[in-house]
ZADO-485546 format. One record per atom (N, C-alpha, C, O): chain; x, y, z. Coordinates in pm, whole numbers, padded with zeros to 5 digits. Layout:
  chain      xx      yy      zz
      A       X       Y       Z
...
END
This chain:
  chain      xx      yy      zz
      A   10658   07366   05757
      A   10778   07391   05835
      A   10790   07541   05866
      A   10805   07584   05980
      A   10784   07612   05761
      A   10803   07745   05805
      A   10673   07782   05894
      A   10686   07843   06000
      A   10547   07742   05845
      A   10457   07818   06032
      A   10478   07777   06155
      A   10459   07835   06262
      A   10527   07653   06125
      A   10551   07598   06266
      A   10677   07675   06314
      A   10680   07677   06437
      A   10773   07735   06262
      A   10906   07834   06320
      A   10846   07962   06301
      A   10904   08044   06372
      A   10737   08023   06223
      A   10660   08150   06329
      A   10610   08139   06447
      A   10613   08213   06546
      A   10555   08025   06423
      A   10485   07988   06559
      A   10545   08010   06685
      A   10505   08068   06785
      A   10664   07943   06656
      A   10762   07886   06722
      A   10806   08047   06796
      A   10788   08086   06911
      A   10868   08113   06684
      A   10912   08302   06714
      A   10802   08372   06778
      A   10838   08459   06857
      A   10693   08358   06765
      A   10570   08446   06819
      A   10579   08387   06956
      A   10658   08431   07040
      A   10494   08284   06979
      A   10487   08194   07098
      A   10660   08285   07218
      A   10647   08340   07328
      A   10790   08267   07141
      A   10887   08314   07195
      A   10905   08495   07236
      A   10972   08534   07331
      A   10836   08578   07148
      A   10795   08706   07158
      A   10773   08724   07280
      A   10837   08784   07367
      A   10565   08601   07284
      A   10474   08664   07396
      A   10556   08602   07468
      A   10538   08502   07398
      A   10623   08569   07537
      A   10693   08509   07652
      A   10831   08634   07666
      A   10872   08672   07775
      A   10879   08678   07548
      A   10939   08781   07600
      A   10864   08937   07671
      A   10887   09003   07773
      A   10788   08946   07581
      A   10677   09060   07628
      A   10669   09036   07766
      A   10725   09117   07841
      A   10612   08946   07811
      A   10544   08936   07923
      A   10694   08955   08049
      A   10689   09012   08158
      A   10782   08904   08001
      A   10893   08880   08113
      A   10941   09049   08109
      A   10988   09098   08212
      A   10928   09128   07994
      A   11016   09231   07995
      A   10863   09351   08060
      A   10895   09454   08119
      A   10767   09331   08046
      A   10689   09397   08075
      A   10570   09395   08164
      A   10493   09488   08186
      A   10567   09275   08213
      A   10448   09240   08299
      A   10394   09344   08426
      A   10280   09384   08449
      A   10493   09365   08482
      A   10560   09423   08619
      A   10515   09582   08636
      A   10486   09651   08734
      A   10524   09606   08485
      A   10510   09761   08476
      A   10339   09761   08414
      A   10259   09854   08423
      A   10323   09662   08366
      A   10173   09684   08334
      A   10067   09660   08389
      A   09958   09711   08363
      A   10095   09566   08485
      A   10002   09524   08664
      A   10011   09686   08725
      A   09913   09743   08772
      A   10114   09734   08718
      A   10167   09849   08824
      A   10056   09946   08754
      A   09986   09997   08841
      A   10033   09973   08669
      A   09979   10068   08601
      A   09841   10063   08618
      A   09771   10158   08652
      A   09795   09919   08589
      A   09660   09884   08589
      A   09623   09866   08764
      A   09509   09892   08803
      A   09732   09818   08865
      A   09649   09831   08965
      A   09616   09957   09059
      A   09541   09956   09157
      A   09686   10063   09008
      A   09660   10249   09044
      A   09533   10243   08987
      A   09437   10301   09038
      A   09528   10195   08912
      A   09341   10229   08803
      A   09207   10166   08897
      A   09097   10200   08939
      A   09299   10051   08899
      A   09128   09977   08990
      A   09155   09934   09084
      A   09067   09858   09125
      A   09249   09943   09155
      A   09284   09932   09296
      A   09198   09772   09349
      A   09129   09746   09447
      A   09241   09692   09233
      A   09207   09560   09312
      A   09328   09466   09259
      A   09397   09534   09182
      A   09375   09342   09272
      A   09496   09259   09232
      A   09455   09207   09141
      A   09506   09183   09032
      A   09307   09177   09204
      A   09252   09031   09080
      A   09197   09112   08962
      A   09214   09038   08865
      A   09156   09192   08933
      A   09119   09237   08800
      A   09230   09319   08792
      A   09181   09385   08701
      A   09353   09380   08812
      A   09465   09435   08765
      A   09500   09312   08693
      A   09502   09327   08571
      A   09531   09178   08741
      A   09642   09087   08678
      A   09544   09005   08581
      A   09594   08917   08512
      A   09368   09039   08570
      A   09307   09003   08467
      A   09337   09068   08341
      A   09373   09023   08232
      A   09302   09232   08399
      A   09358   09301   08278
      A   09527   09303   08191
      A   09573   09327   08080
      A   09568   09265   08314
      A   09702   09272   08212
      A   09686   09153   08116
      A   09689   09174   07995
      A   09663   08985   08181
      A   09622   08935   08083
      A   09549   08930   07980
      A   09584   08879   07874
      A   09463   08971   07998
      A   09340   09043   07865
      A   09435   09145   07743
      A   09404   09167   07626
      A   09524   09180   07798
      A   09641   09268   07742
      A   09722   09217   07611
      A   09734   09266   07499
      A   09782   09074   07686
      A   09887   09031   07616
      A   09852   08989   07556
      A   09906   09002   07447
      A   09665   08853   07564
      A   09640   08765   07468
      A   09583   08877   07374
      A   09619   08873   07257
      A   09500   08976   07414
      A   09477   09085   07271
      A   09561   09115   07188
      A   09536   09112   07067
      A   09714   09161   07251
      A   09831   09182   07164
      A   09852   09070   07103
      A   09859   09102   06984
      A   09869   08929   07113
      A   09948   08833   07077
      A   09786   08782   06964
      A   09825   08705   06877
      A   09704   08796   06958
      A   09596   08791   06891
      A   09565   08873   06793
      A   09491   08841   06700
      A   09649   09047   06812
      A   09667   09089   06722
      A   09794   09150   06659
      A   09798   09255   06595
      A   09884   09079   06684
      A   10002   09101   06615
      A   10031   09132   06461
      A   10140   09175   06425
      A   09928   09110   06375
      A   09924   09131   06289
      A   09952   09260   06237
      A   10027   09297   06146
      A   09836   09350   06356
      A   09837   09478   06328
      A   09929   09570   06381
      A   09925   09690   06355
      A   10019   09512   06460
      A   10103   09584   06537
      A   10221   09669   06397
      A   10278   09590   06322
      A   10239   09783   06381
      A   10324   09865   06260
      A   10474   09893   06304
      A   10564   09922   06225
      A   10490   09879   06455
      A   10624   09932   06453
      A   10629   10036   06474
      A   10735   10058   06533
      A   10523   10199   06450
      A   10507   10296   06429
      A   10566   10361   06619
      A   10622   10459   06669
      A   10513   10243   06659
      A   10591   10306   06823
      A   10621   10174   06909
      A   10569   10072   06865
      A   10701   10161   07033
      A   10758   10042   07085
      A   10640   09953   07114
      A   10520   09977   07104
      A   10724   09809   07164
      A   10610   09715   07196
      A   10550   09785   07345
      A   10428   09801   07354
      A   10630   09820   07448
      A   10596   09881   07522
      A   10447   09982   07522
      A   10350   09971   07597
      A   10474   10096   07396
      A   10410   10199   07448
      A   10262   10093   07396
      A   10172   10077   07479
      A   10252   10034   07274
      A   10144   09978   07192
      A   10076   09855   07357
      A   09960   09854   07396
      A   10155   09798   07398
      A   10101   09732   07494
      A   10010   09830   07615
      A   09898   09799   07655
      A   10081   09945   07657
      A   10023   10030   07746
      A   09925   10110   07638
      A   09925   10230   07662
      A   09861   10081   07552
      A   09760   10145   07461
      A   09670   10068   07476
      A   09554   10109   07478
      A   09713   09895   07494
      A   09586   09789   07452
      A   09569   09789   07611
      A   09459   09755   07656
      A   09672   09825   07697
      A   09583   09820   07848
      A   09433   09951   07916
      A   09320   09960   07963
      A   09538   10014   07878
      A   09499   10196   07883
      A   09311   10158   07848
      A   09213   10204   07907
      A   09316   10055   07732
      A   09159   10020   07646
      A   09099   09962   07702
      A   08983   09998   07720
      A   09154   09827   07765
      A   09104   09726   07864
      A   09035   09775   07996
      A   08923   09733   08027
      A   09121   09889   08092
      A   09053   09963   08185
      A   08969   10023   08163
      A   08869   10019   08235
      A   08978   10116   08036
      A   08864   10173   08031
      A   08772   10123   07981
      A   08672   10192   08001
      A   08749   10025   07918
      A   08649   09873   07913
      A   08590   09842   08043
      A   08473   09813   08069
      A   08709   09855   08134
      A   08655   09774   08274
      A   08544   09854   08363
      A   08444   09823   08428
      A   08617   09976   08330
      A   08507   10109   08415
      A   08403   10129   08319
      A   08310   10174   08386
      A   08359   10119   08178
      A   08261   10121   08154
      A   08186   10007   08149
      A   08074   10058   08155
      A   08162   09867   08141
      A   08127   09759   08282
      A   08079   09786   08326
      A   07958   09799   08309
      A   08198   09836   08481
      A   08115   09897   08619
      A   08034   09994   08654
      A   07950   09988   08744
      A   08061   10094   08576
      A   07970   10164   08507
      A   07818   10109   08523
      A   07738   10104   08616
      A   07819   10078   08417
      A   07690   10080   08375
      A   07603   09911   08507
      A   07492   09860   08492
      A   07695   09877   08605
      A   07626   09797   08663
      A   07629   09867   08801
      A   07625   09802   08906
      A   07636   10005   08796
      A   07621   10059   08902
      A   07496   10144   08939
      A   07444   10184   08835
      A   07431   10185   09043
      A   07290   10287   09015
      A   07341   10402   08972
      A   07459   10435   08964
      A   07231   10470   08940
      A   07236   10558   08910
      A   07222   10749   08977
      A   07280   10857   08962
      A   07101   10686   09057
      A   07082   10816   09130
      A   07169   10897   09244
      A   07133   10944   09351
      A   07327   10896   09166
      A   07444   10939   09265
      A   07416   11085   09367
      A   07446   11105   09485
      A   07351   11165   09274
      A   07359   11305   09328
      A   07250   11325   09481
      A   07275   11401   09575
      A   07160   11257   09471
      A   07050   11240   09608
      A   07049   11125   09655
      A   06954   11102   09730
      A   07133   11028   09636
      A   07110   10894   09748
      A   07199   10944   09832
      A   07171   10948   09952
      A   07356   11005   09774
      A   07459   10959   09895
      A   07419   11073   09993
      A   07345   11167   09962
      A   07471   11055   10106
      A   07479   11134   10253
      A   07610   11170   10278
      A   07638   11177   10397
      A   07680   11191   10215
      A   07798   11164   10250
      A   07868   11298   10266
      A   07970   11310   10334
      A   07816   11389   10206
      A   07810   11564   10263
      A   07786   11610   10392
      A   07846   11710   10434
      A   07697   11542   10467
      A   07671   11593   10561
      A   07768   11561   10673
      A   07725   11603   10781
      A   07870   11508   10681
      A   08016   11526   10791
      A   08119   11653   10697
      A   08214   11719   10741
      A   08085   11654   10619
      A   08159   11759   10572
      A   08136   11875   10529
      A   08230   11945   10491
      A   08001   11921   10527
      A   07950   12043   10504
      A   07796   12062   10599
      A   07732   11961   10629
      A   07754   12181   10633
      A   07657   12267   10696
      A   07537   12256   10590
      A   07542   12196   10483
      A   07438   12318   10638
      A   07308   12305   10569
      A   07326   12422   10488
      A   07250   12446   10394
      A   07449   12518   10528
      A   07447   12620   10444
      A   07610   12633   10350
      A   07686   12729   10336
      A   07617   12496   10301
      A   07739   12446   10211
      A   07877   12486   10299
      A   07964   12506   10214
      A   07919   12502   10401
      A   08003   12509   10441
      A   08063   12415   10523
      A   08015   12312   10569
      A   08195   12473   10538
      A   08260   12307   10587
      A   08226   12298   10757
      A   08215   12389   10839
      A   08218   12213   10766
      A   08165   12167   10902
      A   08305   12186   11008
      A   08414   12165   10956
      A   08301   12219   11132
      A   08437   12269   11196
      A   08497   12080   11227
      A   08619   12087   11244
      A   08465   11981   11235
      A   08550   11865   11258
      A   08615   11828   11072
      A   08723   11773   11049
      A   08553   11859   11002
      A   08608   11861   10851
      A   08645   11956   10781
      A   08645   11943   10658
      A   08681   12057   10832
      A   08737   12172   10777
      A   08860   12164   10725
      A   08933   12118   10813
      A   08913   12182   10641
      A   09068   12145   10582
      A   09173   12218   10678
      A   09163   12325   10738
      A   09276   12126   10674
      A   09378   12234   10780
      A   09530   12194   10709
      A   09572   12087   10665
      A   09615   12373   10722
      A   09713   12327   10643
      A   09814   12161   10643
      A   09806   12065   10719
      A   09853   12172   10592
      A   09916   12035   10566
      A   10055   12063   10585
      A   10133   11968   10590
      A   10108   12212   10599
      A   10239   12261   10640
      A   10347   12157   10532
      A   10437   12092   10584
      A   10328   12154   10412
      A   10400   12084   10295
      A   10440   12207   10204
      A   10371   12309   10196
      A   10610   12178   10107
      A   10602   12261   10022
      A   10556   12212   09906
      A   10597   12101   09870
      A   10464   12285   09826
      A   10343   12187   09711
      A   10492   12203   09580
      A   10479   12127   09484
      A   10604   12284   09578
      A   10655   12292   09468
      A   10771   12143   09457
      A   10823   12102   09353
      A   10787   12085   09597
      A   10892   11972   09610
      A   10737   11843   09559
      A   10620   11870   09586
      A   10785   11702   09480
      A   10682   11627   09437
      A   10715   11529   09583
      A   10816   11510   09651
      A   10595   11489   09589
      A   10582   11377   09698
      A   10620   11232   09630
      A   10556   11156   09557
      A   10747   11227   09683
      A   10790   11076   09601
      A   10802   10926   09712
      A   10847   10814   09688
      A   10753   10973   09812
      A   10805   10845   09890
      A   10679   10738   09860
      A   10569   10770   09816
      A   10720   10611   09893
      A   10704   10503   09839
      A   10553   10450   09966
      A   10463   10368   09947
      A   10587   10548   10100
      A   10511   10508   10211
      A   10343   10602   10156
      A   10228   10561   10164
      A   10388   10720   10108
      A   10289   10824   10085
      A   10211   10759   10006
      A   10116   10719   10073
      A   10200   10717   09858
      A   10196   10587   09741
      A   10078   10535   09831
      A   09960   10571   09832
      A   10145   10436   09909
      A   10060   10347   09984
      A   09884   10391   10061
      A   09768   10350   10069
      A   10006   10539   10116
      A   09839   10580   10209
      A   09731   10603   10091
      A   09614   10571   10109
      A   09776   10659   09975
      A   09729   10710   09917
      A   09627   10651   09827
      A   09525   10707   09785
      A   09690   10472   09793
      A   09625   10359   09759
      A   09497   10334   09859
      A   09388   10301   09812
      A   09513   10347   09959
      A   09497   10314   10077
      A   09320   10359   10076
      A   09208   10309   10090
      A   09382   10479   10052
      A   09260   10600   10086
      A   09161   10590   09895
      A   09040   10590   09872
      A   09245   10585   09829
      A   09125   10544   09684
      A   09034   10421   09686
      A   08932   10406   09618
      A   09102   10306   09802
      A   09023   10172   09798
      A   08860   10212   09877
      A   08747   10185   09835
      A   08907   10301   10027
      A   08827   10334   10089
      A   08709   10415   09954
      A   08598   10422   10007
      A   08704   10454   09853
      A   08608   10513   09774
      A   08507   10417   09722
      A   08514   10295   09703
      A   08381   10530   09699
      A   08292   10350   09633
      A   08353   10366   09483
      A   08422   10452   09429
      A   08288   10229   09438
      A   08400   10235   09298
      A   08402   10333   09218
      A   08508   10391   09195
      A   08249   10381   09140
      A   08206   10474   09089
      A   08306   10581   09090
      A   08382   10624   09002
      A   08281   10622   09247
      A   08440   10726   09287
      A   08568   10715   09276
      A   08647   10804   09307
      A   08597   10607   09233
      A   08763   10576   09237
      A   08774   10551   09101
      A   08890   10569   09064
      A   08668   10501   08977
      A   08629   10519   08852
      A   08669   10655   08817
      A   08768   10700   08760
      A   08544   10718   08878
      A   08620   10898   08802
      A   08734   10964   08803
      A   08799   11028   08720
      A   08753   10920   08974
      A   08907   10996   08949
      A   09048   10939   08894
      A   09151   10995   08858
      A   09016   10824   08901
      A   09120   10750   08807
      A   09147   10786   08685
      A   09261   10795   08641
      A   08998   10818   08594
      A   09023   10855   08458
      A   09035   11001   08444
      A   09087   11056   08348
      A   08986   11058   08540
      A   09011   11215   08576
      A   09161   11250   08567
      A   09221   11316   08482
      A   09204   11192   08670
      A   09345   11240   08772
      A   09457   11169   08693
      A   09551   11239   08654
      A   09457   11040   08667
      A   09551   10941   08597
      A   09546   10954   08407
      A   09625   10986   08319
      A   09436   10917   08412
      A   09463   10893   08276
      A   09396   11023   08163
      A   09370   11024   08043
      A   09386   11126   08275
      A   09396   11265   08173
      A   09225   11296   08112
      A   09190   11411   08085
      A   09161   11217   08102
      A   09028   11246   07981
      A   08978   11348   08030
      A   09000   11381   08146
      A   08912   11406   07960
      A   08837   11533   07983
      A   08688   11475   08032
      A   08671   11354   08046
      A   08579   11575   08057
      A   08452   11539   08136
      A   08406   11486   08065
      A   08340   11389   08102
      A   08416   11523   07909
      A   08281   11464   07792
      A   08297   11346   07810
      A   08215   11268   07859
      A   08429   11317   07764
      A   08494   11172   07765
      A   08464   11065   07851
      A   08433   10948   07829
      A   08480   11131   07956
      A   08443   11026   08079
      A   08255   11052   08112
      A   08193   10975   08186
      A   08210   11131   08066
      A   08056   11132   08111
      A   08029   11028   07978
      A   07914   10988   07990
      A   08088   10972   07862
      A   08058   10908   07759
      A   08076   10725   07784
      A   08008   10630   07747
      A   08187   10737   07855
      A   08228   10617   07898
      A   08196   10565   07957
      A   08188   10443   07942
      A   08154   10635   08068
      A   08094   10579   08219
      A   07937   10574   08197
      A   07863   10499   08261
      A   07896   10658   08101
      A   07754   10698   08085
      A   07676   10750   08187
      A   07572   10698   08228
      A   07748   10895   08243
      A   07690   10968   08336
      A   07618   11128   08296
      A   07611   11162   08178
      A   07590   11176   08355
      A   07575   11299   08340
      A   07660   11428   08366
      A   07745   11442   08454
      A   07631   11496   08296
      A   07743   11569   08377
      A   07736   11618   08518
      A   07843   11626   08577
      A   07612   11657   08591
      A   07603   11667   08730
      A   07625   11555   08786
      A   07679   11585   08893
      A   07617   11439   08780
      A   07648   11320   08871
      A   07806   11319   08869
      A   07875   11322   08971
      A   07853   11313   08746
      A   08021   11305   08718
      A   08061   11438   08827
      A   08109   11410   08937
      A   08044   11538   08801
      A   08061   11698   08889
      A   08072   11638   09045
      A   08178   11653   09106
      A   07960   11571   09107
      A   07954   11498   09243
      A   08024   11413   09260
      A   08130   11455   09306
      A   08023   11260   09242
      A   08132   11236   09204
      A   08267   11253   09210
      A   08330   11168   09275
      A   08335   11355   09152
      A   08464   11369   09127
      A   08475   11471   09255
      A   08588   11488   09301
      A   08372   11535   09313
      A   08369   11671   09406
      A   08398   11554   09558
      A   08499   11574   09625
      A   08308   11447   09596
      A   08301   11357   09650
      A   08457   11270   09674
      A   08512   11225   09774
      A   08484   11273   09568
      A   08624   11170   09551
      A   08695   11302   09626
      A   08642   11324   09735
      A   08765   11363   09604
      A   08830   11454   09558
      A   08858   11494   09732
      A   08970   11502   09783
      A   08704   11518   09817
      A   08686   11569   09947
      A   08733   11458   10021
      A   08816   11472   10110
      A   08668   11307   09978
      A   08688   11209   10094
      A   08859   11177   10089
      A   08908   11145   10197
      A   08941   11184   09984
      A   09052   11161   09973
      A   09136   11266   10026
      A   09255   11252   10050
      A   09066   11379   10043
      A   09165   11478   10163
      A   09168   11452   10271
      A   09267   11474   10341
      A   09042   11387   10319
      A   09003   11387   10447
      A   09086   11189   10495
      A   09116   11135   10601
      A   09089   11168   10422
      A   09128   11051   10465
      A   09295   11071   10433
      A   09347   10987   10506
      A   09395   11136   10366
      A   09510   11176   10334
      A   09509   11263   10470
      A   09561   11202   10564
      A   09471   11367   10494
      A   09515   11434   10588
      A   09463   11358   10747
      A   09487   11427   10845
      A   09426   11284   10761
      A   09394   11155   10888
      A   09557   11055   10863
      A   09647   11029   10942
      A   09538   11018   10719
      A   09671   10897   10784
      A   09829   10964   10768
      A   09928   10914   10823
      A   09833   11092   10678
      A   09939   11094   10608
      A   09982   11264   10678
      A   10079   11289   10750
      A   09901   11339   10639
      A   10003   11490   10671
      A   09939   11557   10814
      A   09982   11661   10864
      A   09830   11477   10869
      A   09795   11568   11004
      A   09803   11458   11075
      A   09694   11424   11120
      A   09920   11367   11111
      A   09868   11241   11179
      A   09952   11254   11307
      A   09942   11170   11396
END
């Protein structure tokens, strides 16, 4: 009698979890991988891990933050995956320099950066900007939207992410240099030079 009324309380938990938190943990996970169907995999992968390990859960911090810990793990699970089912030879296959730079590293005059006439100290909060901005990380190959995700979002330093992803550090360097260029160039096309 009494497991069957834990049962009963747990079973009632993960059903609260999920109602009080679902929403915010899709949201989180789909900035990371910018797809629906593996955002709302990972969140599930989330809850049954939590509700699988409840045991270990201490209290030591909310269900909240401990849930955005077991996701935070899951993504970066997911990018090291893709990772490692991706090629390798990033730094000399792509072409993708040459609309944006000269034979003598300079920016090419149709890709040259041009002010954006923004004040950088006000934060860009609108909900439309968000979008382009989604918009323009999907346009990346994954690899690229891999780095800067764990770059830009979730803080790790290079080691970290050259460990995870299992790169080098010159490929990671390209990469993130790559992300970094095509997402201006595609931000300043839909969003501040349009």
């Amino acid at each position: 009698m009494f497991m069957a009324e834990m049962d009963k309380n747990l079973n009632k938990d993960a059903a609260e979890w999920v109602n009080t938190h679902a929403d915010a943990l899709y949201r989180y996970a789909l900035q990371r991988v910018s797809d629906e169907f593996i955002a709302k995999d990972l969140v599930q992968e989330t809850f049954l891990a939590a509700w699988r390990n409840i045991d270990n859960f201490t209290g030591q911090a909310s269900m909240k933050t401990w849930l955005f810990t077991i996701l935070k793990n899951k993504v970066i699970d997911h990018y090291r995956k893709a990772a490692r089912e991706q090629t390798v030879g990033f730094a000399s296959d792509e072409a993708g320099d040459d609309y944006f730079f000269d034979e003598n590293g300079h920016w090419t005059e149709k890709a040259a950066p041009v002010d954006w006439k923004i004040d950088y100290n006000q934060a860009v909060e609108s909900k439309e900007f968000f979008s382009v901005l989604e918009n323009c990380k999907r346009k990346l190959k994954e690899i690229q939207r891999m780095v800067f995700s764990v770059k830009y979002m979730d803080g790790l330093d290079t080691e970290e992410i050259c460990k995870v992803l299992q790169l080098t550090a010159s490929n990671y360097w390209v990469l993130v240099h790559r992300a970094k260029v095509q997402l201006r160039a595609c931000l300043e096309k839909n969003w501040f030079v349009r």
